[in-house]
MMTF fields as JSON, N, C-alpha, C and O atoms, coordinates in Angstrom:
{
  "mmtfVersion": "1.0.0",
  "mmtfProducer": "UNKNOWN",
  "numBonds": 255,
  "numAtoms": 256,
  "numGroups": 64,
  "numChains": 1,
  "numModels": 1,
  "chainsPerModel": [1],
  "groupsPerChain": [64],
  "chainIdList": ["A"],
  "bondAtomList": [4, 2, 8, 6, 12, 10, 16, 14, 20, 18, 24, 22, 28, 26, 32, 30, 36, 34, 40, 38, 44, 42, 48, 46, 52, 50, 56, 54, 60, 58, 64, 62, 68, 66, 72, 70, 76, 74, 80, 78, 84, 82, 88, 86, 92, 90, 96, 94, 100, 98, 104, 102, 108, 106, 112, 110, 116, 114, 120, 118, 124, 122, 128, 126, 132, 130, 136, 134, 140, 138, 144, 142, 148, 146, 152, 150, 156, 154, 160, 158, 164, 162, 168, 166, 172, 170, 176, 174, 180, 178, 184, 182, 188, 186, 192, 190, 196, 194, 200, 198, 204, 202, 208, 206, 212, 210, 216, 214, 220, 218, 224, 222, 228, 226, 232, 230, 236, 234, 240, 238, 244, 242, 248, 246, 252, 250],
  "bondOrderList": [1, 1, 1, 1, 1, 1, 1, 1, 1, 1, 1, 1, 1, 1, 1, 1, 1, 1, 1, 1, 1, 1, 1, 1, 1, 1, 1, 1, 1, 1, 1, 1, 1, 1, 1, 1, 1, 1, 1, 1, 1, 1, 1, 1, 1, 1, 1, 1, 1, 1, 1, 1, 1, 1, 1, 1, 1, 1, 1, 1, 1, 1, 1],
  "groupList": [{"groupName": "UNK", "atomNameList": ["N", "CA", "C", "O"], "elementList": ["N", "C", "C", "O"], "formalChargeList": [0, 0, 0, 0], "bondAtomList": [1, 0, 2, 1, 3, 2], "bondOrderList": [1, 1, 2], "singleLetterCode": "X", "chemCompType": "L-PEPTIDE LINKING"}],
  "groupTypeList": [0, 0, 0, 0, 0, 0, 0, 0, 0, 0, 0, 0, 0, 0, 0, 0, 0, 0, 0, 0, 0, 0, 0, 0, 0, 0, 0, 0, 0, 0, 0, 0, 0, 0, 0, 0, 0, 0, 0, 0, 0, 0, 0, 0, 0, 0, 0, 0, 0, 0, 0, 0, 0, 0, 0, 0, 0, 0, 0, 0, 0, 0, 0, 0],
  "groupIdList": [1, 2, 3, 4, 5, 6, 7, 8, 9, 10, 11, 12, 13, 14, 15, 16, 17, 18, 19, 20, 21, 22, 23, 24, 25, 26, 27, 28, 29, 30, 31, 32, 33, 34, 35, 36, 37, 38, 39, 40, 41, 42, 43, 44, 45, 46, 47, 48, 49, 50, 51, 52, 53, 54, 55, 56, 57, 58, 59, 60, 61, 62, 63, 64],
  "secStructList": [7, 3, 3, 3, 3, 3, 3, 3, 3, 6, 6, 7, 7, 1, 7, 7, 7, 6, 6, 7, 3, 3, 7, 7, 6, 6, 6, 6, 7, 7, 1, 7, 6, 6, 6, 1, 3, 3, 7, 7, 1, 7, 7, 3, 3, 7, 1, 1, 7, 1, 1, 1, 3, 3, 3, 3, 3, 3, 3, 3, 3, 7, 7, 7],
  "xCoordList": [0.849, 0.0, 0.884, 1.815, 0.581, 1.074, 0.575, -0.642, 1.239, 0.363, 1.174, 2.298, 0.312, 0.58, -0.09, -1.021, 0.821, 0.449, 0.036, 0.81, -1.553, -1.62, -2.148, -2.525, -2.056, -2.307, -3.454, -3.791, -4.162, -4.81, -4.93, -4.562, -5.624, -5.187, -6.415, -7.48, -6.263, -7.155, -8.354, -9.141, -8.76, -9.589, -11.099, -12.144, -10.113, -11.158, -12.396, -12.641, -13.267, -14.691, -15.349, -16.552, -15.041, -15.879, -16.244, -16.563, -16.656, -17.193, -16.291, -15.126, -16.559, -15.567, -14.738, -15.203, -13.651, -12.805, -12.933, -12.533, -13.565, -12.989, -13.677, -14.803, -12.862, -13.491, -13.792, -14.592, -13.018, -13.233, -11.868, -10.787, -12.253, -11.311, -10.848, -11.289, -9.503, -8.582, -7.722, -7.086, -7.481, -6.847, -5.893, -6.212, -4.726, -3.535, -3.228, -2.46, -4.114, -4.276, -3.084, -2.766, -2.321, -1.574, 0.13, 0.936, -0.058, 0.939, 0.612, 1.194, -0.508, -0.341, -1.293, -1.537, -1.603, -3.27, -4.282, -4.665, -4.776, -6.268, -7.211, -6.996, -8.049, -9.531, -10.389, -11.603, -9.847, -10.763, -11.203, -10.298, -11.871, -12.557, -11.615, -10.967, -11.825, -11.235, -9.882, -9.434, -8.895, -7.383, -7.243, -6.125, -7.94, -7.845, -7.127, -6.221, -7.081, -6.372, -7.493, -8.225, -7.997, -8.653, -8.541, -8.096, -9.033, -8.327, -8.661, -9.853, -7.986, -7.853, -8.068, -7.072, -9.257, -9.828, -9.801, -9.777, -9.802, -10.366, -8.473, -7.414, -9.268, -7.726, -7.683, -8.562, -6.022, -5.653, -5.521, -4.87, -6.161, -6.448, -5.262, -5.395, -4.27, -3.53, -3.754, -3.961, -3.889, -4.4, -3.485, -3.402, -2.888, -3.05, -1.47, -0.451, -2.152, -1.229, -0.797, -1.567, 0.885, 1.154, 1.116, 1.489, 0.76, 0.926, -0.454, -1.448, -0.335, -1.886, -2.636, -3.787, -1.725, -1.95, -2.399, -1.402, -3.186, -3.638, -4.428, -4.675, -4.805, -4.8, -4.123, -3.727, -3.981, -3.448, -4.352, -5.085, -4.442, -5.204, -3.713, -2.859, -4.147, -3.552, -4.324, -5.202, -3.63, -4.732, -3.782, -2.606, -3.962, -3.235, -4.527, -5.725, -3.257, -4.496, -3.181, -2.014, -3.999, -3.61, -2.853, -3.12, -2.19, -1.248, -1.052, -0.076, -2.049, -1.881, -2.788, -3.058],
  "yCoordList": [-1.186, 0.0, 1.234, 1.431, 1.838, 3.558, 4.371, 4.549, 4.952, 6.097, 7.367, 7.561, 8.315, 9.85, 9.965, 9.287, 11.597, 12.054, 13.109, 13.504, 13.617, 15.161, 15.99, 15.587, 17.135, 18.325, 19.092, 19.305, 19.583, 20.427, 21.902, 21.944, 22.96, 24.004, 24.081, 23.512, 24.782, 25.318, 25.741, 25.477, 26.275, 26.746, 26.083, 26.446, 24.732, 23.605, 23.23, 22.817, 23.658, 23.754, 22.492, 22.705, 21.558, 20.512, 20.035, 20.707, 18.166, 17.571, 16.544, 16.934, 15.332, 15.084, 13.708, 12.788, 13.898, 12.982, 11.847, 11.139, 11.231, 9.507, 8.954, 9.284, 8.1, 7.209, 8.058, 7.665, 9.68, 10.097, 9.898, 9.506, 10.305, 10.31, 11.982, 13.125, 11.123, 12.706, 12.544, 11.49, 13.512, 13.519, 14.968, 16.043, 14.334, 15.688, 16.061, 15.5, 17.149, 17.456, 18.472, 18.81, 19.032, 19.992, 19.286, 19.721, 17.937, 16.576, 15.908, 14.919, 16.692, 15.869, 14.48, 13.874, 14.578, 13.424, 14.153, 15.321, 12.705, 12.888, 13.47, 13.157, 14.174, 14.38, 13.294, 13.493, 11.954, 11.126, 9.946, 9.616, 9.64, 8.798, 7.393, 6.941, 7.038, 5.589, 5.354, 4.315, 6.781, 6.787, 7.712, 7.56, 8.458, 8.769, 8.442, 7.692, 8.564, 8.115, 7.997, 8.972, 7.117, 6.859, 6.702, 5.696, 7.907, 8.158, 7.389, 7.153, 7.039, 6.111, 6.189, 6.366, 6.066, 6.573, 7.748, 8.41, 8.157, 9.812, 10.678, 10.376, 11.88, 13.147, 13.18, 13.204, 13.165, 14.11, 15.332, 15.997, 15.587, 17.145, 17.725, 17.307, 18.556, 19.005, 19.877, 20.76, 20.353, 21.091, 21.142, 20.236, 22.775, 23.655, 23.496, 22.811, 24.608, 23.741, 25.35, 26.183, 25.481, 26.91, 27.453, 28.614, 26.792, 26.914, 26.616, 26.316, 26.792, 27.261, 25.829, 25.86, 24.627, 23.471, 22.752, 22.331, 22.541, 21.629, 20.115, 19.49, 19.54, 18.222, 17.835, 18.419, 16.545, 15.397, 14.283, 13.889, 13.673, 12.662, 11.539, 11.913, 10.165, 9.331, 8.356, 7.519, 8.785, 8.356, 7.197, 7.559, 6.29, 5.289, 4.502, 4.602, 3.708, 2.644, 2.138, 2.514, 0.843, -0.746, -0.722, -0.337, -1.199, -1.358, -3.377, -4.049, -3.722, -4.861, -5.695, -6.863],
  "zCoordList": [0.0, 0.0, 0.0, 0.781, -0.726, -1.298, -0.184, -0.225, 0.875, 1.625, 1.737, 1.275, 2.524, 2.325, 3.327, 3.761, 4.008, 5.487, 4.401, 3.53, 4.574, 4.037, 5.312, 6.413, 4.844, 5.747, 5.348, 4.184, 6.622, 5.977, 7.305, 8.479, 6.395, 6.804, 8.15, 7.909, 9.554, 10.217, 9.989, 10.898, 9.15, 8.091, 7.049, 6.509, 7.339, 6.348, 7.148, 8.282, 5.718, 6.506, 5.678, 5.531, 5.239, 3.994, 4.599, 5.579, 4.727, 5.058, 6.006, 6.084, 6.738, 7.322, 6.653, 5.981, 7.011, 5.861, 5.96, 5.036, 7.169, 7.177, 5.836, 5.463, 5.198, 3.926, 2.843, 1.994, 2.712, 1.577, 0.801, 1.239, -0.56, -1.498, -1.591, -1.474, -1.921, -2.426, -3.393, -3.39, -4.445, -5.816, -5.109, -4.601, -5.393, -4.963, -6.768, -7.55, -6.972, -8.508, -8.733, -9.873, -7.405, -7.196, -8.074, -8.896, -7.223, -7.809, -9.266, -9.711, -9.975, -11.029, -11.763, -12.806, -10.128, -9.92, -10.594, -10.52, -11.589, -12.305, -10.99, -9.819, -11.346, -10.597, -10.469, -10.497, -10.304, -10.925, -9.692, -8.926, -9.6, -8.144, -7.947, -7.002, -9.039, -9.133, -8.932, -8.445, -9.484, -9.156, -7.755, -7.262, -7.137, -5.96, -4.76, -5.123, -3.882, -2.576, -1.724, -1.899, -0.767, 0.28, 1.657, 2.21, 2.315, 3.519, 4.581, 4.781, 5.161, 5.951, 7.636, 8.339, 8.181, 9.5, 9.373, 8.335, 10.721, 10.618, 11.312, 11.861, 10.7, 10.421, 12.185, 13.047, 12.213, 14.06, 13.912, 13.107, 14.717, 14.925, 16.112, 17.262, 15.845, 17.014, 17.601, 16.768, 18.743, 19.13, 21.004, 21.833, 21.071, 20.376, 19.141, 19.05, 18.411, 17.105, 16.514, 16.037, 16.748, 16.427, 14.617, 14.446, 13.548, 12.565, 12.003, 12.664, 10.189, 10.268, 9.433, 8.998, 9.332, 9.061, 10.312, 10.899, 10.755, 12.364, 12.107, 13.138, 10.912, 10.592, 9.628, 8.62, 10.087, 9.479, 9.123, 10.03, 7.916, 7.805, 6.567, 5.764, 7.086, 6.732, 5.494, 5.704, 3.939, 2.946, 1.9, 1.87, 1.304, 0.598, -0.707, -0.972, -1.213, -1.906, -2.319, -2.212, -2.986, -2.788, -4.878, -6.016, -4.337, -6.133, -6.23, -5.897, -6.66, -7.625, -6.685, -6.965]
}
């Protein structure tokens, strides 16, 4: 399994991540559901957290 620590900013107001998909389109990743990354349980929240990134969520998928 392929995984990635992403970040996200203080700020993020969406929906909540456990079991969503994410396309790092910034990297080059299709927008696309099926090649996505699937995050994996739910984001840690740090707190208090001096910078303006304060979660972490842990997202991967499976190669072969």
């Amino acid at each position: 399994m392929a995984s990635y620590s992403i970040a996200f900013p203080k700020t993020y107001a969406g929906p909540p991540l456990a079991r969503c998909r994410i396309a790092l389109t910034g990297r080059g990743m299709p927008a696309d559901p099926d090649t996505a990354l699937l995050v994996v349980g739910s984001p840690d929240i740090t707190n208090p957290c001096p910078t303006a990134w304060n979660m972490t969520a842990t997202a991967g998928r499976v190669h072969g």
